[in-house]
LOZA-996505 format. One record per residue (C-alpha): x, y, z; residue number from 1. Coordinates in Angstrom, 3 decimals. Example, Ala and Ser with C-alpha at 12.3 -4.5 7.8 and 13.67 -1.06 7.14 Angstrom:
2
12.300 | -4.500 | 7.800 | 1
13.670 | -1.060 | 7.140 | 2
***
This chain:
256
48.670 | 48.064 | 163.831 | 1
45.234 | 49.244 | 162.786 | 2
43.552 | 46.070 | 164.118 | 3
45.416 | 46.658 | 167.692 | 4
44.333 | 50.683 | 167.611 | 5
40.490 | 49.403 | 166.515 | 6
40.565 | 47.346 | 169.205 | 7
41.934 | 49.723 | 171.707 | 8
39.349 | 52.226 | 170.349 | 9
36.480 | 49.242 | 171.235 | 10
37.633 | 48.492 | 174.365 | 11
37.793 | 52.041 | 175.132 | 12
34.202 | 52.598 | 174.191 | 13
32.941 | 49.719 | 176.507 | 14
35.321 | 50.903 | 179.231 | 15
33.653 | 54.688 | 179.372 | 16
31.165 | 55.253 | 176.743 | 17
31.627 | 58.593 | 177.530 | 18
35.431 | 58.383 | 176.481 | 19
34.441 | 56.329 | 173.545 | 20
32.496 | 59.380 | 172.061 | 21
35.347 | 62.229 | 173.109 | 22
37.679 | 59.766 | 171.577 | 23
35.707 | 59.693 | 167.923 | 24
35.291 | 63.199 | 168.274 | 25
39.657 | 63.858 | 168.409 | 26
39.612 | 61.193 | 165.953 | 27
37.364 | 63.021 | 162.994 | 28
38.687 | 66.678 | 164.026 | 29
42.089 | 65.821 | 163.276 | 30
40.740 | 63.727 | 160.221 | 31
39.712 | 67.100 | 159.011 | 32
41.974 | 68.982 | 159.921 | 33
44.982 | 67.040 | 157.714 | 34
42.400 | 67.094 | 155.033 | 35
42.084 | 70.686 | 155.069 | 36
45.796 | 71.418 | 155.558 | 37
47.035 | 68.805 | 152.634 | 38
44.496 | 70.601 | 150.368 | 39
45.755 | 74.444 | 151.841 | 40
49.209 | 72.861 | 150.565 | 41
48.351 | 71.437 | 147.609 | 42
47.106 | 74.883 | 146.373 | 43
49.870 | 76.658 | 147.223 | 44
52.811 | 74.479 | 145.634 | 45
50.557 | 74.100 | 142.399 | 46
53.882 | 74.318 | 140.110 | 47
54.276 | 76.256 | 137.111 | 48
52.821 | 75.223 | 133.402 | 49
56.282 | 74.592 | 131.708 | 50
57.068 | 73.750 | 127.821 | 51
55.012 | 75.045 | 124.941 | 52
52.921 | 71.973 | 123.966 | 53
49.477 | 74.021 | 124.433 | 54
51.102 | 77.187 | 123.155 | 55
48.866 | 79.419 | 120.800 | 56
50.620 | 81.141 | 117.935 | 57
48.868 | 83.450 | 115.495 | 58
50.712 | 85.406 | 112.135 | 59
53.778 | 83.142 | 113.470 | 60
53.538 | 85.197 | 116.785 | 61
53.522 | 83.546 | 119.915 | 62
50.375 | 84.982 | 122.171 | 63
51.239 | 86.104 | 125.301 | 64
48.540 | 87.503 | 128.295 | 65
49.831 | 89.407 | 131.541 | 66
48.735 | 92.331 | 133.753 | 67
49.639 | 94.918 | 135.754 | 68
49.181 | 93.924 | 139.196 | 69
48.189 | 97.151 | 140.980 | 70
47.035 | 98.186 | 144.913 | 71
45.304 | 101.293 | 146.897 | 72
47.693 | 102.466 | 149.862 | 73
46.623 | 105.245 | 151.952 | 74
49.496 | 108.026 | 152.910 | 75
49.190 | 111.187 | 155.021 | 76
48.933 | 113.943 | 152.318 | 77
49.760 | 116.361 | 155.193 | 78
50.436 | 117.682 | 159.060 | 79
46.753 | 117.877 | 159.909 | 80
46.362 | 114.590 | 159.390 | 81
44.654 | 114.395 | 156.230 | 82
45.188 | 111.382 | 154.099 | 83
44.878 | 110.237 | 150.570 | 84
44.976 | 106.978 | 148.713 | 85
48.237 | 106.384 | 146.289 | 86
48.022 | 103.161 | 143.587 | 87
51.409 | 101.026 | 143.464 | 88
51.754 | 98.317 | 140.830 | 89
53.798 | 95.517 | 140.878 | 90
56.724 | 94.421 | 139.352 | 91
58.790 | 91.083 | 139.997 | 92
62.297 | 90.573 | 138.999 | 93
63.356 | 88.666 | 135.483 | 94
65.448 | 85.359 | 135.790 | 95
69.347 | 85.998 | 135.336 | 96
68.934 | 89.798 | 133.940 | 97
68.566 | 92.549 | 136.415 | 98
65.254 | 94.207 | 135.443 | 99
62.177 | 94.038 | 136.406 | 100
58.815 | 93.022 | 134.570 | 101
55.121 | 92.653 | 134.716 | 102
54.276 | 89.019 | 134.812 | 103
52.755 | 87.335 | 131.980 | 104
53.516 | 84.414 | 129.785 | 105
52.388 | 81.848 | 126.710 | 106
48.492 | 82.097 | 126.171 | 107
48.197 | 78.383 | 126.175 | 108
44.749 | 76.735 | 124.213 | 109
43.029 | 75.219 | 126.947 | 110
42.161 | 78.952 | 128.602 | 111
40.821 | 81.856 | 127.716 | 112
42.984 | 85.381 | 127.782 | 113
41.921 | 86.328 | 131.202 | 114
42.259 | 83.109 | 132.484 | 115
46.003 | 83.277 | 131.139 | 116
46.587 | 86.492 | 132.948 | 117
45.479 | 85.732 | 136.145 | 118
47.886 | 82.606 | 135.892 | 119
50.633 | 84.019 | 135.148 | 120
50.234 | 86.609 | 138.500 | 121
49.715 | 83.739 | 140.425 | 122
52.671 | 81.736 | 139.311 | 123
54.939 | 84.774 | 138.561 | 124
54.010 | 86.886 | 141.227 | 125
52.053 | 85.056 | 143.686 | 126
48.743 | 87.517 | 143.948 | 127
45.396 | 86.859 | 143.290 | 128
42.961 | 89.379 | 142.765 | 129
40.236 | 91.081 | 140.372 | 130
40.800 | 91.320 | 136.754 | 131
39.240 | 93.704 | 134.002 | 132
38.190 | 92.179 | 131.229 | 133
38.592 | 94.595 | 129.306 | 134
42.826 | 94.644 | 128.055 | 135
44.639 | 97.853 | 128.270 | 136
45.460 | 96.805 | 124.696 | 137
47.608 | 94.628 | 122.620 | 138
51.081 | 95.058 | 121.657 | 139
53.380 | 93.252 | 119.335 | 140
57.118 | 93.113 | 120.190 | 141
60.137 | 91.140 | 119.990 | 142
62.014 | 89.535 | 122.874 | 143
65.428 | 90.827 | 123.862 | 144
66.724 | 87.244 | 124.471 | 145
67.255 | 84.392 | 122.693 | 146
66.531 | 82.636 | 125.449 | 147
63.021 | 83.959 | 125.736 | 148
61.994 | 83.629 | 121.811 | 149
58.695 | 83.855 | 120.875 | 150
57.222 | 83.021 | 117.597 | 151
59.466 | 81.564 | 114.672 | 152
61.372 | 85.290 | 114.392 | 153
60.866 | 86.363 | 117.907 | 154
58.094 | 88.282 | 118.027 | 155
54.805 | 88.231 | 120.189 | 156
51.362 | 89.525 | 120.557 | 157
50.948 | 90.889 | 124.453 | 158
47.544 | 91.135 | 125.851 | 159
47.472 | 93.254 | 129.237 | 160
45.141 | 93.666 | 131.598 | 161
44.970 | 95.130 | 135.082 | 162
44.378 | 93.482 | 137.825 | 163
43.221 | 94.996 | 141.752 | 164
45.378 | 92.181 | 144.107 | 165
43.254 | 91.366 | 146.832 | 166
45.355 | 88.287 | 148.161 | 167
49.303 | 88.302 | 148.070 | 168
50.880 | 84.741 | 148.855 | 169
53.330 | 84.192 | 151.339 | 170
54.605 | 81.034 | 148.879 | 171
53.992 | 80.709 | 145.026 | 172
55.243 | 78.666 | 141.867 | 173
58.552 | 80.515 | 140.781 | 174
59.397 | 82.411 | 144.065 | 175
63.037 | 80.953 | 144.035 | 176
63.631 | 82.966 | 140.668 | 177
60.879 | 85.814 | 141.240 | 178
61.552 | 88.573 | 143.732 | 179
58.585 | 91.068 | 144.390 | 180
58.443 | 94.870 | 144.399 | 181
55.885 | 97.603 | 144.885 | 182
56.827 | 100.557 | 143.098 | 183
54.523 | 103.955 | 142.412 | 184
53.614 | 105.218 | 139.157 | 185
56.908 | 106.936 | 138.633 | 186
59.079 | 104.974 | 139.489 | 187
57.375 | 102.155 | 137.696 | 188
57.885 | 104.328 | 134.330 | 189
61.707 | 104.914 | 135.283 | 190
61.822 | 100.847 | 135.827 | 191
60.169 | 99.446 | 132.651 | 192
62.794 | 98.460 | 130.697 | 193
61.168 | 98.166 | 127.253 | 194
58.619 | 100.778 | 125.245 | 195
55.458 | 98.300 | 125.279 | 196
55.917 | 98.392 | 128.831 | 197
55.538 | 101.970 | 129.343 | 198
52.821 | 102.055 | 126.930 | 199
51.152 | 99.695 | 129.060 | 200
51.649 | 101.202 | 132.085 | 201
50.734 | 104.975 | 130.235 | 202
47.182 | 103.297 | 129.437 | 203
47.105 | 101.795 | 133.022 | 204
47.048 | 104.729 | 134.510 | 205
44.564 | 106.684 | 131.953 | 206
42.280 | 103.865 | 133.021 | 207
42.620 | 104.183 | 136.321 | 208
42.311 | 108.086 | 136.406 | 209
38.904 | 107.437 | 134.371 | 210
37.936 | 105.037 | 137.506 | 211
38.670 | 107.654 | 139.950 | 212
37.079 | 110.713 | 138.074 | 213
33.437 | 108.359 | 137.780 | 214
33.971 | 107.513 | 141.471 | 215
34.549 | 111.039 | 142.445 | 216
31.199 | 112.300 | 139.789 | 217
29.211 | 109.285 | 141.756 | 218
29.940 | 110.737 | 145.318 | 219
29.393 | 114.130 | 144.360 | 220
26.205 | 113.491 | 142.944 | 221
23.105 | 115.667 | 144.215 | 222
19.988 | 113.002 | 145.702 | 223
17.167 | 113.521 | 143.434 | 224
14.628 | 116.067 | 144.414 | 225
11.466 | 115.019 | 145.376 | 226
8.275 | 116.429 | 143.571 | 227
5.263 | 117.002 | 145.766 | 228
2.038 | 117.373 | 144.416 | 229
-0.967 | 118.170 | 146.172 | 230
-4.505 | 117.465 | 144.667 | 231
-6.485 | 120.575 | 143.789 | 232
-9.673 | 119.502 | 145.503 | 233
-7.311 | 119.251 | 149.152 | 234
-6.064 | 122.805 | 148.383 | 235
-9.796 | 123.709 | 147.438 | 236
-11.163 | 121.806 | 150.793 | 237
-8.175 | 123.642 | 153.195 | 238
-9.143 | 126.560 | 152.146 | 239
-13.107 | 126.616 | 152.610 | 240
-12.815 | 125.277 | 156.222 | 241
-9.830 | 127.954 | 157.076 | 242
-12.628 | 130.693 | 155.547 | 243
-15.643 | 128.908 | 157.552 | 244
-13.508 | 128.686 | 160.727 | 245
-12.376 | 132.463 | 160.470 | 246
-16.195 | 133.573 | 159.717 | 247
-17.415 | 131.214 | 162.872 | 248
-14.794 | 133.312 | 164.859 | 249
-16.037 | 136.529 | 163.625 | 250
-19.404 | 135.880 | 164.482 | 251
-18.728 | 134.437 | 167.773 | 252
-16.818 | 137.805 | 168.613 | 253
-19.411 | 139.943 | 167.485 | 254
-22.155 | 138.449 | 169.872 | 255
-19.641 | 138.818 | 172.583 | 256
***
């Protein structure tokens, strides 16, 4: 089959050169084009790190990195038209329990913390986005399910982090067990089902009032004023031709 479409392709060429080239030129765009869309695919059905081989324990706690996903949405504020920007954060739903989480998961050896976090959106959640480095803080607790034991008793260190979503996938790892939802501040408190959560999200949102109050100081900042200085001998010079120009005039008058 490929010798019998080479030599079509040949005979082509020698037929109309001019075909010949239009025909190489379909042939390579659509070369590139599966190239491109295999690799768009690839990324997108990357599936989920599973089992605990690279897991990293420490004081017989399993380590554990996540974030809280967060956005800017503008709202009208009022009738004139007047709007203002509101921060959601987002949750995703837990596998067989009705509640809803921030995603993280196992901080596995072959990554750093951040690197961990941002995995974990992307396979939980399905967003990509911009992470602080800088955690919200660390916080040791002990799973509610025997199903989702951490160390040897249960318990875990949590590293969170927030991160600003700037891409949110239409398809990700565990979307068949992970629903999505945007919630506000509130009703992200009302939500979180366990304390470390809400102390989480009570430091999220000190950090993110901080942001807001250094944005608000950097627009409201004054330019710098400008200091003009003149050189005495200018002043000096301005000042004896005003005086010779003012005595010329005098004299001029007077022999008029």
């Amino acid at each position: 089959m490929q010798y019998f479409r080479f030599f079509c392709f040949v005979l082509c060429f020698k037929t109309n050169p001019v075909s010949g080239f239009l025909c190489v030129l379909k042939i390579v765009f659509f070369w590139v084009s599966f190239c491109v869309f295999s690799f768009l695919e690839s990324m997108s059905s990357v599936p989920a790190r599973t089992g605990r081989q690279r897991q990293r324990y420490e004081d017989n706690l399993r380590l554990v990195s996540g974030c809280i996903p967060y956005r800017w949405r503008k709202e009208n504020a009022d009738q004139i038209g007047k709007t203002e920007e509101m921060i959601e954060v987002l949750m995703i739903s837990s596998p067989k329990r009705d509640d809803l989480v921030f995603p993280k998961g196992g901080w596995e050896n072959d990554e750093t913390v951040t690197e961990a976090a941002c995995r974990e959106a992307l396979e939980e959640a399905g967003v990509k986005g911009i992470l602080r480095e800088t955690p919200l803080g660390i916080w040791e607790f002990r799973s509610k399910s025997s199903q989702d034991l951490c160390g040897m008793e249960g318990g875990c260190r949590g590293y969170m982090f927030a991160l600003e979503v700037t891409d949110e996938l239409e398809h990700w790892p565990e979307q068949k067990n992970r629903a999505r939802r945007w919630l506000n501040i509130k009703e992200a408190f009302r939500l979180s089902r366990y304390d470390w959560m809400c102390n989480a999200l009570e430091e999220f949102t000190k950090v993110m009032a901080e942001d807001r109050k250094l944005d608000n100081q950097d627009n409201n900042v004054d330019p710098p004023s400008v200091l003009v200085t003149v050189d005495t001998k200018i002043i000096i010079l301005v000042i004896f031709i005003s005086t010779w120009c003012y005595n010329l005039n005098r004299r001029k008058t007077h022999f008029d």
